[in-house]
N, C-alpha and C positions, 0 to 999 in steps of 0.2 A: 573212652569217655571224652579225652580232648578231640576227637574228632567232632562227634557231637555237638559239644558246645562251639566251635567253630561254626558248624554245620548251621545252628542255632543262632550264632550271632550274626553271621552273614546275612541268613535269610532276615531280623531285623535292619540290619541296615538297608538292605535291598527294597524292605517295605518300607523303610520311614524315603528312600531316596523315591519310588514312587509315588509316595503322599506327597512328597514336596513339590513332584515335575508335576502333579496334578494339580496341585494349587496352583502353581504357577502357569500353568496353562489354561487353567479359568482365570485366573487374575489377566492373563494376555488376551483373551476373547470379548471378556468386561471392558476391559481399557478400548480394545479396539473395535467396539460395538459403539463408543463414544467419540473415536475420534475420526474427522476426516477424512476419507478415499483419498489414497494417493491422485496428486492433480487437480484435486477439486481444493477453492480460492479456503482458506482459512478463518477471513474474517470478512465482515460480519458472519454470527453463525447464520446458519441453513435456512432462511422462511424469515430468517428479520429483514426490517426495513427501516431505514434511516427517515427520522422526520424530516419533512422540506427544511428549506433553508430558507433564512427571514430577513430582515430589511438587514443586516449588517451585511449578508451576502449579495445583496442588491445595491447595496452601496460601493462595495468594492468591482463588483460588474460593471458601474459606473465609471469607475478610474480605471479598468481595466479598457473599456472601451476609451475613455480619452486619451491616454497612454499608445496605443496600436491607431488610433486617426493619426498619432502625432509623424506614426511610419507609415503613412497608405494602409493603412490595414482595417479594414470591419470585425465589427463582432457578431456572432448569431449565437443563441442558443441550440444544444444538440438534443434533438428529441429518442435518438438513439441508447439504450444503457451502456455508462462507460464507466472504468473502475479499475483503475492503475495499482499495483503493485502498493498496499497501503500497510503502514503500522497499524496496531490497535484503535489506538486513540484516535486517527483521520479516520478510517472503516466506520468507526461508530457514528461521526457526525453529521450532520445536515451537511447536503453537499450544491450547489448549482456546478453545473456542467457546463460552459460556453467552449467555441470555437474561432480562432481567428482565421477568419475567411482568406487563405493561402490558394492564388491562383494554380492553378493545375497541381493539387496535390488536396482533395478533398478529405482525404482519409486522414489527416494529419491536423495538428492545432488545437488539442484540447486542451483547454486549460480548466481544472480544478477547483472550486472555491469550499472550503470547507468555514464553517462557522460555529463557531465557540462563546460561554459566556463570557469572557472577557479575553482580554492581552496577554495578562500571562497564560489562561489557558493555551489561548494559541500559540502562542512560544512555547510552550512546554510541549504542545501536537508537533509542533513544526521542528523541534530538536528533536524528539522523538523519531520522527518520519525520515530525518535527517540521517540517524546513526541505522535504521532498518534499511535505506538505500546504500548503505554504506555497507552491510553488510552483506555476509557471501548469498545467505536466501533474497535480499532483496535485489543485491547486483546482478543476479542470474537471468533476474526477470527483463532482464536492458541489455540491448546490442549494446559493446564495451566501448565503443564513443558516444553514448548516450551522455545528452550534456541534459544537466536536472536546474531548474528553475525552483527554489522555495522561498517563499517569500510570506510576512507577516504584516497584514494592512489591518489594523485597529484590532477586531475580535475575529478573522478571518485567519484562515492560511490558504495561499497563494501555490498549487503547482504543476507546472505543465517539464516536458521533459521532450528532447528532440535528439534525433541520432541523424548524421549528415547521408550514412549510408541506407536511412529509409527514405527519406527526405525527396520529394520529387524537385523539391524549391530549396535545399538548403539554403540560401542568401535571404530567402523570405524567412522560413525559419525560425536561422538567427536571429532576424529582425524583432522577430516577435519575442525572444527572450530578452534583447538588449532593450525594447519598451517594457515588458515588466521590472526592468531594473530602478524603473522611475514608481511605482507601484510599493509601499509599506517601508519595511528593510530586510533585510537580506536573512535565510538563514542556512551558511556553508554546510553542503553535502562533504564528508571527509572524505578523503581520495585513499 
C-alpha cells in the first residue's frame, strides 16, 4: 500500500509540474508573440510614425545653422531616414533631421532636432536620452570613442554624436560639436 500511494503522489506532482511548464510555455509564446525580434529597433513601435516637427524645430535649425557658419560649415536638410540609438521619450517626438555639410565625409553630420511642449519637457527627454546612452543597451550602439553631443535649445533637444575612428574629417567633425556648444545648454552624457 505505501508503494501505491507514492506511486499516486508522484504521478500528482509530475502532473501538476506539467500543468505549470505548460503554462508557462504559453505565457512565453504570448509574451513573445508581443515583443520585438531580436535586432529589430525597440522604439517607436512597429508602423508608428512621429508627427513633423514645428516652428520650435525650425527655430533651432536656425541657430543651428548660425552656429556651424560661424566654423565654415553649411547646413542641409537629410531627405534620407535616420534614427540614432533613442530613449523613449526622443523616439516618440517630432523630429527634423539636418546635416552639417563635412567636406569629404558625406555620410557623417547628422544632427537630430527633437521638439517637445516645453523646456522642462525637453530637459526631462534630454536627461532621459542622456542616462539610455550611458547605459550598457545604449553604449553598444557607438563605437567607444563616440563623442555625444546633447543639448537643450528652448522646447527642442539637440543631438548629434561623432567617433574620430568613423570620421573621414575628424577635425571638421569636432568642429561641428564644438559650434553646437554655442547652441541652448548642455545636457552631460555620464561616462
Amino acid at each position: 500500500m505505501t508503494q501505491d500511494r507514492r506511486a499516486t503522489a508522484n504521478r500528482r506532482a509530475l502532473a501538476i509540474a506539467i500543468v505549470v511548464v505548460g503554462v508557462l510555455v504559453i505565457a512565453a509564446a504570448f509574451v513573445a508573440g508581443k515583443a520585438a525580434a531580436p535586432g529589430t529597433p525597440t522604439f517607436p513601435p512597429f508602423g508608428a510614425t512621429t508627427p513633423p516637427a514645428g516652428a520650435a524645430a525650425a527655430s533651432t535649425r536656425a541657430d543651428i545653422a548660425t552656429a556651424l557658419s560661424a566654423v565654415g560649415l553649411q547646413v542641409e536638410d537629410v531627405a534620407t531616414p535616420f534614427r540614432p540609438a533613442e530613449a523613449p521619450r526622443v523616439a516618440a517626438a517630432p523630429r527634423l533631421v539636418i546635416r552639417a555639410v563635412i567636406p569629404g565625409d558625406p555620410d557623417h553630420g547628422r544632427i537630430v532636432i527633437y521638439e517637445f511642449l516645453s523646456t522642462p519637457d525637453a530637459t526631462t527627454a534630454a536627461q532621459e536620452q542622456a542616462t539610455y546612452l550611458a547605459s550598457g543597451v545604449g553604449r553598444v550602439q557607438f563605437t567607444p570613442d563616440t563623442q555625444f553631443t546633447l543639448r537643450v535649445d528652448g522646447q527642442t533637444v539637440v543631438f548629434y554624436s561623432w567617433a574620430a575612428a568613423n570620421a573621414s574629417a575628424p577635425t571638421r567633425a569636432a568642429a561641428v560639436a564644438t559650434a553646437l556648444q554655442t547652441v541652448g545648454f548642455e545636457v552631460a552624457v555620464p561616462s
